[in-house]
TORZA-224385 format. One record per residue (C-alpha): x, y, z; residue in three letters. Coordinates in steps of 0.5 Angstrom, whole numbers, padded with zeros to 4 digits, always signed. Example, Ala and Ser with C-alpha at 12.3 -4.5 7.8 and 13.67 -1.06 7.14 Angstrom:
BEGIN
+0025-0009+0016ALA
+0027-0002+0014SER
//
This chain:
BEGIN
+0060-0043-0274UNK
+0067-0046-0277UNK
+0071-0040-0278UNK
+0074-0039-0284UNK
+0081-0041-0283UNK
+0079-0048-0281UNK
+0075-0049-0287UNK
+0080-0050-0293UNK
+0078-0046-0300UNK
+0077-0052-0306UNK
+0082-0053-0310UNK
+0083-0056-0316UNK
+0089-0061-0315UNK
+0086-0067-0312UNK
+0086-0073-0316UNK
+0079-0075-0315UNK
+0076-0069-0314UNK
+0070-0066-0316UNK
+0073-0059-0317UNK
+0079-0063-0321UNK
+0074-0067-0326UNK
+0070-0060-0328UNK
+0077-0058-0330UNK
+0080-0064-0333UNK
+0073-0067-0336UNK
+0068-0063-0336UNK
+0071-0056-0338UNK
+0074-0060-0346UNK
+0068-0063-0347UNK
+0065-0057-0347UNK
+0070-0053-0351UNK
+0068-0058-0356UNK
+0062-0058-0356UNK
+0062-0051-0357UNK
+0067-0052-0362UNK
+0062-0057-0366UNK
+0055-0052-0364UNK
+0058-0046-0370UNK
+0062-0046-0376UNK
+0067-0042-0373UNK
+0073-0040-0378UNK
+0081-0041-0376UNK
+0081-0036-0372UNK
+0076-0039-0366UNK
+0079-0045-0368UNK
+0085-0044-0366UNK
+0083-0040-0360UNK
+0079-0046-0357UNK
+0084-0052-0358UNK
+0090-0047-0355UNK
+0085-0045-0349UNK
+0083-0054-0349UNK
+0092-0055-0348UNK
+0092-0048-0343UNK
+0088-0051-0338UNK
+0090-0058-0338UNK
+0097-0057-0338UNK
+0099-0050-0338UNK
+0100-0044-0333UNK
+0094-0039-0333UNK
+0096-0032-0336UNK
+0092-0025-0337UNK
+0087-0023-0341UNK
+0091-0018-0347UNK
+0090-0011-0344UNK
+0086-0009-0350UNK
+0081-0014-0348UNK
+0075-0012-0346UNK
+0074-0012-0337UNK
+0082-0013-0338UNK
+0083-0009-0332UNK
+0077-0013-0328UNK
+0080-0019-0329UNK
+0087-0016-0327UNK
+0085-0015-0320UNK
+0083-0021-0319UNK
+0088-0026-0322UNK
+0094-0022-0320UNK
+0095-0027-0315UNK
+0093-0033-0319UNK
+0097-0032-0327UNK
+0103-0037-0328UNK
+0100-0042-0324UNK
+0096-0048-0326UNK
+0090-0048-0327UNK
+0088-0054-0321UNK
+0093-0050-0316UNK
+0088-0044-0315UNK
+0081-0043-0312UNK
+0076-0047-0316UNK
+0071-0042-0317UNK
+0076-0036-0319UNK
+0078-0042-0325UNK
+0071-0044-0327UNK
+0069-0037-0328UNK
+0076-0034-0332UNK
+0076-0041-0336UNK
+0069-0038-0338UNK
+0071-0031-0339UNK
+0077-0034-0344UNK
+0072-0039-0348UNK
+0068-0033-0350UNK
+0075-0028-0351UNK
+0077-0035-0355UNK
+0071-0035-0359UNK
+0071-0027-0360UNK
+0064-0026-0357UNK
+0067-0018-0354UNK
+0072-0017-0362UNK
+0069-0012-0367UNK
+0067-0018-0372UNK
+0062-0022-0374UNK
+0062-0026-0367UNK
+0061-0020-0362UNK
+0055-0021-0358UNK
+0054-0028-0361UNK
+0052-0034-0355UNK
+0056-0039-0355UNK
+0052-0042-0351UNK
+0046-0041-0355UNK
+0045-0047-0359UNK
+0045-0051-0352UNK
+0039-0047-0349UNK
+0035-0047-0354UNK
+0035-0054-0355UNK
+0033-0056-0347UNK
+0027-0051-0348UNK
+0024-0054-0353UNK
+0025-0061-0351UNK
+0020-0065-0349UNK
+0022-0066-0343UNK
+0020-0059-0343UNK
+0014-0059-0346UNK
+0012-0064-0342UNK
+0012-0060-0336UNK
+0009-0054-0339UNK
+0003-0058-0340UNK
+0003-0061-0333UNK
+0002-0054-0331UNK
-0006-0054-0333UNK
-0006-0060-0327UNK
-0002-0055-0322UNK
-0006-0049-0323UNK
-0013-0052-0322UNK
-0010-0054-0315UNK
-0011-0050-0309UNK
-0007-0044-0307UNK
-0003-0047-0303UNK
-0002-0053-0306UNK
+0000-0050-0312UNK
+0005-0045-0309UNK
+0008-0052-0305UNK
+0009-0054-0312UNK
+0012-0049-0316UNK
+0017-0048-0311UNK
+0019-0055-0312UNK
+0018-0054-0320UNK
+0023-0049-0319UNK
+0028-0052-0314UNK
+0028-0058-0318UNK
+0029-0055-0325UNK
+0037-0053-0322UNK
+0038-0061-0325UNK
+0037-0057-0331UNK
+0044-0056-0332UNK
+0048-0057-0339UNK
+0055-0056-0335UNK
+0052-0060-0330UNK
+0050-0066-0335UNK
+0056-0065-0340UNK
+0060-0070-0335UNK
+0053-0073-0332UNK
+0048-0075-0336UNK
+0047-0081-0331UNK
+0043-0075-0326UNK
+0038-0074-0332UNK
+0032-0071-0328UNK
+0027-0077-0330UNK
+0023-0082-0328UNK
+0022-0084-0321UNK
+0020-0079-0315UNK
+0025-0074-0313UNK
+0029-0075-0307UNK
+0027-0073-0300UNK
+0030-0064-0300UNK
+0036-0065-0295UNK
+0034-0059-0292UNK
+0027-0056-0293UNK
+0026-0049-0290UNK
+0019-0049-0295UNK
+0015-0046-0290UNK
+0019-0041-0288UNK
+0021-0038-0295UNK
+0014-0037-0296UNK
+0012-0034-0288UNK
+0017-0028-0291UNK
+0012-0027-0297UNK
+0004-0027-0294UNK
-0001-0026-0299UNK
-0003-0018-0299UNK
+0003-0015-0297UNK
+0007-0010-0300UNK
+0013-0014-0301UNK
+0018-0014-0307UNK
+0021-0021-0309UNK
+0028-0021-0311UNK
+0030-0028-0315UNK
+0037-0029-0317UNK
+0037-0033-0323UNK
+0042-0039-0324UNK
+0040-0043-0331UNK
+0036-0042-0336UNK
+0032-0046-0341UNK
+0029-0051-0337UNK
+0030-0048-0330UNK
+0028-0041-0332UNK
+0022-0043-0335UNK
+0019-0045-0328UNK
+0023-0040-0324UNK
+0018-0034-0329UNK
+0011-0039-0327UNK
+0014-0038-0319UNK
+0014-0030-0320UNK
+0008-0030-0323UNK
+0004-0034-0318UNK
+0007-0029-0313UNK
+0004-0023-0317UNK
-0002-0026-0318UNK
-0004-0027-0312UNK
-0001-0022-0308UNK
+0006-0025-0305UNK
+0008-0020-0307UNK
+0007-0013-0311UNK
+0013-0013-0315UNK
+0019-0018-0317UNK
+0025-0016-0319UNK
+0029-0021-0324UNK
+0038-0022-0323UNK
+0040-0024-0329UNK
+0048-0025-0332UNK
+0050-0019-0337UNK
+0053-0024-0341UNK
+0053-0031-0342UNK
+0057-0035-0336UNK
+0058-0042-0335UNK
+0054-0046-0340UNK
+0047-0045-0338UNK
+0046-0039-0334UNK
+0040-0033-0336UNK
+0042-0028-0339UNK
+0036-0022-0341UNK
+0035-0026-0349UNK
+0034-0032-0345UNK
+0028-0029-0341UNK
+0026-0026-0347UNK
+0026-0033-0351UNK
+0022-0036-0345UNK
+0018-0031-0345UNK
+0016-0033-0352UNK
+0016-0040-0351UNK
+0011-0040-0345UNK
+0007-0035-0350UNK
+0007-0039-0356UNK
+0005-0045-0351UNK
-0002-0048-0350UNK
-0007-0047-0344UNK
-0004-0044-0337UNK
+0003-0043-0340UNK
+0000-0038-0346UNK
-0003-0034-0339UNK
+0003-0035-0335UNK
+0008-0031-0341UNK
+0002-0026-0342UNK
+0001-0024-0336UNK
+0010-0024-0334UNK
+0010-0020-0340UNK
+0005-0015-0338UNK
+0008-0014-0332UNK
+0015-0013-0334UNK
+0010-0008-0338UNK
+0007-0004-0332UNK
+0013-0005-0328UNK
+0012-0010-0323UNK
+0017-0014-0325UNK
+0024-0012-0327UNK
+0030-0015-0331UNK
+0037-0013-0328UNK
+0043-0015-0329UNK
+0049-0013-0325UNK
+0057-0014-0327UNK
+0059-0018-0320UNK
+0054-0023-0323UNK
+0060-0025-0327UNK
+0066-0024-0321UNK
+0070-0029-0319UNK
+0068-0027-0311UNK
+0063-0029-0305UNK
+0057-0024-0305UNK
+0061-0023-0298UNK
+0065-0018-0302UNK
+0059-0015-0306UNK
+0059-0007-0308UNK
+0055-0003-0304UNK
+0049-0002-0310UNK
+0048-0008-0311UNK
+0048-0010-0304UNK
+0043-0004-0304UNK
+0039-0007-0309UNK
+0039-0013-0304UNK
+0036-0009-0298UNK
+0031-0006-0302UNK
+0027-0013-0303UNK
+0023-0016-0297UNK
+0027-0023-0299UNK
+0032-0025-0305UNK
+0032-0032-0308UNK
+0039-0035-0310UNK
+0037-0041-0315UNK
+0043-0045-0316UNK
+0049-0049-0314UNK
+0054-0042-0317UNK
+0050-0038-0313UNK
+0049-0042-0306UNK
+0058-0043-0307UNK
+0058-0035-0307UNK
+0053-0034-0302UNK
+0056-0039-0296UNK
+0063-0038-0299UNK
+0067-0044-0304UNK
+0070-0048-0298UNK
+0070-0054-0295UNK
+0065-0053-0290UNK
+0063-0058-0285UNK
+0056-0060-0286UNK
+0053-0057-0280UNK
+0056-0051-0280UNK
+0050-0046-0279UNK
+0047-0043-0286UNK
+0045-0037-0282UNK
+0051-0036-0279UNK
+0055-0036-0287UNK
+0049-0032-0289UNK
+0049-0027-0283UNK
+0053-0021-0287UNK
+0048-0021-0293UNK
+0044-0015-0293UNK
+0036-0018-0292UNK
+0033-0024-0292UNK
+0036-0030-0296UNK
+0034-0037-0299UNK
+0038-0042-0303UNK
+0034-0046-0308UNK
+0039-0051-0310UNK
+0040-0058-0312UNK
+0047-0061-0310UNK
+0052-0060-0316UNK
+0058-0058-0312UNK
+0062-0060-0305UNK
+0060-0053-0302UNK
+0054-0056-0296UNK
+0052-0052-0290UNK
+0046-0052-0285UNK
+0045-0059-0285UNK
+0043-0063-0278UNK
+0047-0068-0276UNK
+0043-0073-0277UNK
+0042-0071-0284UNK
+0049-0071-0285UNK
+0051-0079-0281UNK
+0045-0082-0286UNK
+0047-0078-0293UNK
+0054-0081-0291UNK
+0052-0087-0289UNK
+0048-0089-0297UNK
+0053-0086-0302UNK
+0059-0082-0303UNK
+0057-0078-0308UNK
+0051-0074-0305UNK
+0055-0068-0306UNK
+0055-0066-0313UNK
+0050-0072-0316UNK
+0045-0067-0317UNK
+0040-0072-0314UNK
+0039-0068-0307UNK
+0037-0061-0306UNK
+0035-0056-0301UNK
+0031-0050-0298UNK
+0034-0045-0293UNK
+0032-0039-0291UNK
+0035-0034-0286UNK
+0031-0029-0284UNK
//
């Protein structure tokens, strides 16, 4: 195991970098596109385009203090404001550049823009494309298969729905799912996530959801196949209290994949029924906690919810955010053990997660020498994924 002083936290300063090209790319394409998804007035006009030059030139500053959460963000900026943006923690600018989109937009102001997702327009047109009708409809294929196959299935489908990522494909269209097989998982603990849920124990599943759209959707059918075959008597959902980062689930979007999977035809119709019902009888639950919009690994998580976390026979972290908190947000080398970085979490884990960032642990060497070897940027192109699982 690295200890963490000998594994640098990413930054952002690093001409070249993937952290650096979020910042200076990835995040002012983003603020005009959300501009453009609106017809916002002067006002959130003028706070996007102020918020564009602040991140790209400016030092980063607090939130007023009649803000809402003013006070959260003042703990956790107080080492980080009047610095540039690219000069502290990766994670901690993602998320407060988030945080200051949705104040420029004026999603937590008395107004007519209270409570309305920027991010909307995006999610809504990703869960009604035709990539994903067509998977929907690939799902009458999958059900008739085995039970054993189609859980092999289904936690690919979920897996693989991460590259599903808006934020993600605002700079990389080029890593569009597609055509062509998916390549091998670099790692793939399948077997031992699934040793954890045996058919007929009284288990409770907790997934932690990443994006919404077109990853929720088979997220939602992994859970139905637990419930309906007894992997598990309940199934609690971790979803964000607000919108966060571009894509990620909030309750309105499980609840408008919900309708998606209900308005659709064959299997996908029984699917929505059937998680509908369940959230009906309390087999499956929908929760929201507010570290889920902290800056911080799940390292420093609060004790409820790290009671929330014991409680469940095993939790699945879907997604590149989430795996940068559970391991930490540093340059790990890549054979650093995933137990190890995972030791403090409170009950079994799984990461499902394609690779969109620079954060790797718990490959073997071999592994790592071959990945090496055939690209440079097999860390953040979202063509790899993986599956591990500390029990």
């Amino acid at each position: 195991m690295s200890d963490a002083a000998d594994a640098p936290v990413i930054l952002s300063d690093e001409p070249g970098s993937f952290s650096r090209s979020v910042l200076a790319e990835r995040h002012p394409a983003l603020i005009e596109k959300v501009r453009d998804a609106f017809p916002y007035g002067p006002e959130q006009h003028r706070a996007l385009d102020a918020l564009r030059d602040n991140t790209a030139e400016g030092v980063i500053t607090p939130l007023t203090p009649t803000a809402y959460d003013h006070d959260r963000w003042q703990a956790w900026g107080r080492e980080y404001f009047g610095r540039s943006w690219f000069e502290v923690p990766f994670l901690w600018a993602e998320s407060y550049f988030y945080r200051q989109l949705l104040e420029a937009v004026g999603y937590f102001t008395n107004g007519p823009w209270r409570g309305i997702d920027p991010f909307r327009p995006f999610k809504h047109a990703e869960l009604h494309s035709p990539e994903a009708d067509a998977e929907l409809a690939a799902l009458d294929d999958i059900l008739r298969l085995p039970v054993e196959e189609q859980a092999s299935a289904l936690v690919h489908g979920s897996l693989w729905g991460n590259r599903a990522d808006l934020g993600f494909r605002v700079t990389a269209e080029g890593a569009e799912p597609g055509g062509g097989e998916a390549p091998p998982l670099v790692a793939d603990d399948a077997q031992a996530l699934w040793s954890l849920l045996p058919g007929g124990a009284l288990a409770t599943l907790c997934v932690v959801a990443d994006n919404a759209g077109r990853e929720l959707i088979p997220d939602l059918i992994l859970i139905d196949h637990v419930l309906r075959h007894r992997r598990a008597e309940r199934a609690v959902l971790q979803v964000k209290p607000y919108p966060y980062y571009v894509s990620d689930a909030t309750t309105a979007d499980v609840i408008d994949a919900l309708r998606h999977l209900i308005r659709a035809e064959g299997a996908a119709t029984e699917v929505g029924e059937r998680l509908w019902a369940a959230m009906g009888g309390g087999r499956l639950t929908v929760r929201v906690h507010d570290f889920f919009r902290a800056p911080l690994p799940y390292a420093e998580m609060p004790d409820d919810l790290r009671r929330e976390f014991a409680d469940a026979t095993l939790t699945v972290m879907k997604g590149d955010l989430n795996y940068r908190r559970l391991v930490g947000d540093r340059m790990w080398p890549p054979t650093t053990s995933f137990a190890a970085r995972t030791g403090y979490f409170p009950g079994p884990v799984a990461a499902l997660r394609t690779l969109k960032s620079d954060v790797i642990v718990g490959l073997d060497e071999r592994t790592e020498t071959a990945l090496n070897a055939r690209e440079n940027t097999w860390r953040t192109s979202g063509t790899h994924a993986l599956i591990q699982v500390r029990r």
